[in-house]
Structures are given as C-alpha cells and as structure tokens.
C-alpha positions in Angstrom: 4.8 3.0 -10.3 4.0 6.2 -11.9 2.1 4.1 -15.1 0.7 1.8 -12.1 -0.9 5.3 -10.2 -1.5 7.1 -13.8 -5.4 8.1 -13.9 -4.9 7.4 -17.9 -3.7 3.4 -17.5 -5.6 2.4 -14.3 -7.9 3.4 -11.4 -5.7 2.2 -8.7 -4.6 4.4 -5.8 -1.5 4.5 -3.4 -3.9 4.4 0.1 -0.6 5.5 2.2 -1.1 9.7 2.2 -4.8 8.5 3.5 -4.1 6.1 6.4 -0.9 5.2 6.2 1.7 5.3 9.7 4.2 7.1 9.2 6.2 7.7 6.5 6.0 4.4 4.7 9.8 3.7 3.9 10.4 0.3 3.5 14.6 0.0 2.1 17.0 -0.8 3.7 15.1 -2.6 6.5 16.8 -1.4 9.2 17.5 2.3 8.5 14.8 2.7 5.6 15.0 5.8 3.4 13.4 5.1 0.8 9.9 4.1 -0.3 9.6 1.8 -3.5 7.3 -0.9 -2.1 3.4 -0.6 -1.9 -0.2 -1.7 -1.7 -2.5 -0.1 -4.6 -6.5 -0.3 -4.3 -9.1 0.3 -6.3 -12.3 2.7 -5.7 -14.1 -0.8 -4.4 -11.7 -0.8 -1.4 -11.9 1.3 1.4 -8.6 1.5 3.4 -8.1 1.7 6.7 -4.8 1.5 8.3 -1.3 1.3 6.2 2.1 0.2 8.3 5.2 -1.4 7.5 7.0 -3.6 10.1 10.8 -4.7 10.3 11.5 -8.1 8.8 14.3 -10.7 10.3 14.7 -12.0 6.8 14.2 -9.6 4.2 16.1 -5.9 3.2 12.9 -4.3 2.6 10.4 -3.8 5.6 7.1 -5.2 5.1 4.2 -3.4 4.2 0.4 -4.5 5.1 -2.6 -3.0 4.9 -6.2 -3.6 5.7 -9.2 -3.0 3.2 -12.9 -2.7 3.7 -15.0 -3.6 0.5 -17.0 -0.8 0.0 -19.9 -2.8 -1.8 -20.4 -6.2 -1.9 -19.7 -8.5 -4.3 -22.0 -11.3 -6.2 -20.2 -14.2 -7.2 -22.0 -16.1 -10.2 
C-alpha cells in the first residue's frame, strides 16, 4: 500500500481522510481494528462518501465508495 499511495510509482489517492465515515477499519469484521482494505482513485475521480459495512460472510467488512468523474470521458 505504501508503493500503491507513493507520489513516485502512481497518482492514486486513499479518498478515506477526505470523505470517509468513520474510521475505516475493516478486520476482523465484527470488532475491526485494523485498516488494510481500500478504494484508491485517481485525480479524474472526485469522491464523495467512503463507508464500510459488516458482512454475514466475510472477516473483513466491506468497504464502498462513490465517485464523481470530474471530466468526462471520450470513448473512440
């Protein structure tokens, strides 16, 4: 994750500090204290809300996000 968020390698960003609920832990599902999964975004997506939610099958709690597309796109 630190390559993955290392202005050097790539332009992605971790969008939780901006929008995010909480505190974003997502292991062990039902008492989470740590944080080790996430949704990176580029400069071309503009986040807006960041949660996580329990899962009934899973030990990690799912994380979603939602995205705005800053500019539009042209598909050739």
């Amino acid at each position: 994750l630190r390559l993955a968020l290392d202005p050097g390698h790539t332009d992605l960003l971790d969008p939780w500090p901006l929008v995010g609920d909480g505190d974003g832990l997502t292991v062990p599902n039902y008492v989470p204290r740590r944080r080790v999964d996430y949704l990176l975004a580029d400069d071309d997506w503009r986040p807006t809300v960041m949660a996580t939610w329990q899962s009934a099958v899973s030990d990690h709690r799912g994380v979603v996000g939602r995205f705005l597309l800053r500019s539009p796109r042209v598909c050739r």
